[in-house]
C-alpha positions as CSV (number, residue, x, y, z in Angstrom):
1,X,9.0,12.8,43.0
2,X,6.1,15.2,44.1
3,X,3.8,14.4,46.8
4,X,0.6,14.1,43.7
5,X,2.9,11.9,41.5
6,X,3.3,9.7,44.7
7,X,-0.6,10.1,45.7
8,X,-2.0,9.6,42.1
9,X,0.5,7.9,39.6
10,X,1.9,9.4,36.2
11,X,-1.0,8.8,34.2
12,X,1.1,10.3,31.3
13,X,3.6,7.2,31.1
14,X,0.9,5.0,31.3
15,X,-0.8,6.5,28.6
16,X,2.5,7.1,26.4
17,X,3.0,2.7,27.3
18,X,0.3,2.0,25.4
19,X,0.3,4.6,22.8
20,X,3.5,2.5,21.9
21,X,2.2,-0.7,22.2
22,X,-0.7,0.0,20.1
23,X,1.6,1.6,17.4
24,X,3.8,-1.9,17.7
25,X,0.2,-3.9,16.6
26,X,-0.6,-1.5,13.9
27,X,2.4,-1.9,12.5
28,X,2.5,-5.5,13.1
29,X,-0.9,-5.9,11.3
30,X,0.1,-4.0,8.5
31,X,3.2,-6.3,8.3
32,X,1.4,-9.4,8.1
33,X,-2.0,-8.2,5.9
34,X,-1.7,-8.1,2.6
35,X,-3.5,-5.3,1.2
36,X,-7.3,-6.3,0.0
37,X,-7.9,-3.6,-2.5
38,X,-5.4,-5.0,-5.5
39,X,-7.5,-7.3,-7.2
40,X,-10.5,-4.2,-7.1
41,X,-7.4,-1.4,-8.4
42,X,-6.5,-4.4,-11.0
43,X,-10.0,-4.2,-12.1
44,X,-10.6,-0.7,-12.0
45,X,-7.5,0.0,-14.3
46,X,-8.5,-2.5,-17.0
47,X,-11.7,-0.1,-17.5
48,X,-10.1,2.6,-17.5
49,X,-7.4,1.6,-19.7
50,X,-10.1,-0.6,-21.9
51,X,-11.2,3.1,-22.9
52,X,-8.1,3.4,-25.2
53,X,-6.5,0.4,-26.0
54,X,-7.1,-3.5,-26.0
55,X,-5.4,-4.7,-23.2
56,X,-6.8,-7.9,-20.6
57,X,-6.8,-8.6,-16.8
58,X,-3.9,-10.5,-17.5
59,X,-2.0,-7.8,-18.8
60,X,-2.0,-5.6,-15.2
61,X,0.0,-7.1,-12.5
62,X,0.0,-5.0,-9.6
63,X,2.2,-5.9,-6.3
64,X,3.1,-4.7,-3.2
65,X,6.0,-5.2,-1.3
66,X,8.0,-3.3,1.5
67,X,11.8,-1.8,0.6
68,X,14.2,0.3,3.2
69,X,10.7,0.6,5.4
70,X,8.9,2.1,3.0
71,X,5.7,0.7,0.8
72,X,6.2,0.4,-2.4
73,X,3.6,-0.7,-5.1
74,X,4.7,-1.8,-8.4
75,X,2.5,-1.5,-11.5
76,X,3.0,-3.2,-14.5
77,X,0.8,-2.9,-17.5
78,X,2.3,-4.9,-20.6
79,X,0.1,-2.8,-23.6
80,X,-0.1,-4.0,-27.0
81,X,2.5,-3.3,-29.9
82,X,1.1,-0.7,-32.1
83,X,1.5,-0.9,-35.7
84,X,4.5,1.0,-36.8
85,X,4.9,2.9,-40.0
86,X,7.5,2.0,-42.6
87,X,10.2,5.1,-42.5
88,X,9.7,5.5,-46.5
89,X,5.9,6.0,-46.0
């Protein structure tokens, strides 16, 4: 231990405690929050998809969950049954 460490502190594990401790609350937060830009992605999709084929709001479920520490978000868009031609015609 030096004679400044002594006079004036580590200011460097000070400063490395609370990077950690802030990085333990983000990730806390992001834990607990559930993310409030679905329902607006939900929306934005059925326009975008209402451009080329008939599909409704209730036709896009979108979800997020977390897997191995990862985020994962799941989209699931259930589209209309196109009419199919005959295999004669």
């Amino acid at each position: 231990m030096s004679i400044m460490d002594f006079l004036f502190g580590k200011k460097q594990q000070s400063a490395q405690t609370a990077r950690d401790r802030l990085q333990i609350i983000i990730a806390q937060e992001r834990a607990t929050q559930t993310p409030d830009y679905l329902p607006t992605l939900q929306k934005e999709l059925l326009q975008v998809l209402s451009k080329y084929v008939h599909v409704s709001l209730d036709d896009i479920h979108i979800s997020q969950e977390k897997k191995d520490g990862m985020d994962v978000l799941a989209l699931n868009i259930t589209l209309p049954e196109t009419g199919k031609k005959k295999a004669s015609e």
